[in-house]
C-alpha positions in Angstrom: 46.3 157.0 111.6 44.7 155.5 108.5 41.8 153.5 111.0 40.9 156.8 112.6 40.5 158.6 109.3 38.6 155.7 108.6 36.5 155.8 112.0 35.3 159.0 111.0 34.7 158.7 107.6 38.2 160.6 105.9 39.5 158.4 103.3 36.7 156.1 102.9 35.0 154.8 99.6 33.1 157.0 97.6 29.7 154.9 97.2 28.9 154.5 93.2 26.4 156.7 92.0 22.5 156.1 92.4 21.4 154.0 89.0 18.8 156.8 86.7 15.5 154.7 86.7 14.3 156.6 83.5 17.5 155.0 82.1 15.7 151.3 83.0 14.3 149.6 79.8 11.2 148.1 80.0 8.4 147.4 77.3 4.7 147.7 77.2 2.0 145.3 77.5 2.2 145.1 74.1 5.8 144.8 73.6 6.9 148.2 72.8 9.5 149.9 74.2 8.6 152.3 76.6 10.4 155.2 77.6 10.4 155.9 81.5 11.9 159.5 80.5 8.7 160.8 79.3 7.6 160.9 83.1 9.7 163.2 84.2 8.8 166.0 85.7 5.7 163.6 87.4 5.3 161.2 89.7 5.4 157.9 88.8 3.4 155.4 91.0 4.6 151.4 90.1 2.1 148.6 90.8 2.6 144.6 90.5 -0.7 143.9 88.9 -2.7 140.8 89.2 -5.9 140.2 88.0 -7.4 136.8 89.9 -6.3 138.5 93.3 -7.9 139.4 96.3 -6.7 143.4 95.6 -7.4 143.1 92.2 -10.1 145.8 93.3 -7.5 148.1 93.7 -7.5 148.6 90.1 -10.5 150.6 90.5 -8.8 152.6 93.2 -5.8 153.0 91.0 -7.7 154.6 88.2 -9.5 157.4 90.3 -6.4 158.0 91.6 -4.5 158.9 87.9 -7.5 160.7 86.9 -7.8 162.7 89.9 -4.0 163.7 89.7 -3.3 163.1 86.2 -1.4 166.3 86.0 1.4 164.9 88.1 0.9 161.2 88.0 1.2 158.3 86.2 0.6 155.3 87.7 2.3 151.8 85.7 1.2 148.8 86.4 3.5 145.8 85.9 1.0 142.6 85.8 3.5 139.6 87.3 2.2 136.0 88.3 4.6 135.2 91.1 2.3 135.2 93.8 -0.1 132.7 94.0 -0.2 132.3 89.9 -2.4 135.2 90.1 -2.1 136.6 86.5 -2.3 133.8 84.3 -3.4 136.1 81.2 -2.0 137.1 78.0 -1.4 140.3 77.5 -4.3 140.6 75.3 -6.5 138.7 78.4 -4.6 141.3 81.1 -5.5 144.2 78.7 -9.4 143.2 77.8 -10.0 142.5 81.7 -8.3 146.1 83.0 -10.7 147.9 80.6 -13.4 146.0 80.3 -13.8 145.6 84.7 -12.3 149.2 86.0 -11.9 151.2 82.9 -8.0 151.2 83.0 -6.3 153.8 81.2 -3.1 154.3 82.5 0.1 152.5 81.1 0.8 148.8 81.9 3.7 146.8 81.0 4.8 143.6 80.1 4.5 140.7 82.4 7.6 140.5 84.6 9.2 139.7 87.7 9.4 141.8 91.1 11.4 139.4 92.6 14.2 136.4 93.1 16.8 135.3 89.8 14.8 137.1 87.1 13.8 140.1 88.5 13.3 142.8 86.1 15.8 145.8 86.4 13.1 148.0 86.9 12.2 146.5 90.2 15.9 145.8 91.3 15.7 149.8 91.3 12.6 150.1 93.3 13.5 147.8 95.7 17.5 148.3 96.0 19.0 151.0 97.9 22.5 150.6 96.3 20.6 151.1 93.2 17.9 153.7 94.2 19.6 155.5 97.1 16.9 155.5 99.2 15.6 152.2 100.7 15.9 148.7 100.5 12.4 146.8 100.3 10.9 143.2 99.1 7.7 143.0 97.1 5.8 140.7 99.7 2.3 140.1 97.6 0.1 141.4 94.6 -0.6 145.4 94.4 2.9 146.4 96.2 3.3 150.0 95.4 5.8 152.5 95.0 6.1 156.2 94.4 9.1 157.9 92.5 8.9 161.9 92.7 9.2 164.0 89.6 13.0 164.1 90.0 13.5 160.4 89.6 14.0 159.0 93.3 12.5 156.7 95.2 9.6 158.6 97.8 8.4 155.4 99.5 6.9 151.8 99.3 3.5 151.0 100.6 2.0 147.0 100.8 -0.8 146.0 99.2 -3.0 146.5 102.0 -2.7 150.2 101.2 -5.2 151.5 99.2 -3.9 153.4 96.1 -6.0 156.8 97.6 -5.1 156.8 100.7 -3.5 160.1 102.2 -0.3 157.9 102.9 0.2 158.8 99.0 -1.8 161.4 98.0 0.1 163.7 100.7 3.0 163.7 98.0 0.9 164.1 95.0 -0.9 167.2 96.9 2.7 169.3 97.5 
């Protein structure tokens, strides 16, 4: 009797509940703490940032993007040198070339890692399902993306080779 309440799905284990991502510390480029919970209520676009890559023109694409929609979006970019050794900088370095070449304005964080032993917690969330109840993913280069809706969960993943305006994301930011 038990396996057939188990077959169809009486009696079976409650999964835990979905980790809060604004609940996921994580500092600033400079250091400073910043708190994800201020983006609530907007959509929250992550980006592993590199600046001696072949995408790092993206960064361009990135920034017309949060003005265009800067209502509802803010886009974070996490600058991580795991791929290729990409982002040597320091944060000053990362900073100075963002504005100085595309004029970035929206947040950045501290350098960290998207993937293997020392992946940050913020991208064990992104790219977890058991954590962000949506999908599982792995960040396979430079300039991955992903999109949280205003509510906090996980709206999809898109691969560098997607440009930051195309309609594959700006169909959520436009509903």
């Amino acid at each position: 009797m038990i396996v057939l309440f188990s077959l169809f799905g009486i009696g079976s284990k409650v999964q835990e509940p979905v980790e809060n991502i604004y609940k996921i510390e994580i500092n600033d480029i400079n250091g400073n703490p910043m708190d994800l919970s201020q983006y609530k209520g907007k959509y929250v676009l992550f980006v592993n940032v590199a600046s001696e890559c072949g995408f790092t023109k993206q960064y361009e694409d990135l920034q017309n993007l949060y003005e265009q929609y800067q209502d509802n979006l803010v886009i974070i970019g996490s600058p991580c040198n795991q791929f290729g050794g990409q982002e040597p900088g320091t944060a000053d370095e990362i900073q100075q070339f963002c504005k100085r070449n595309f004029g970035v304005t929206f947040p950045l964080t501290e350098k960290i890692e998207v993937k293997g032993e020392n992946q940050h917690p913020l991208y064990a969330w992104l790219t977890d399902k058991d954590k962000n109840g949506s999908k599982s993913s792995s960040v396979k280069w430079n300039f991955q993306k992903y999109l949280v809706s205003p509510d906090g969960k996980l709206v999809d993943y898109f691969y560098s080779i997607t440009n930051p305006t195309s309609s594959k994301i700006t169909k959520h930011l436009a509903e």
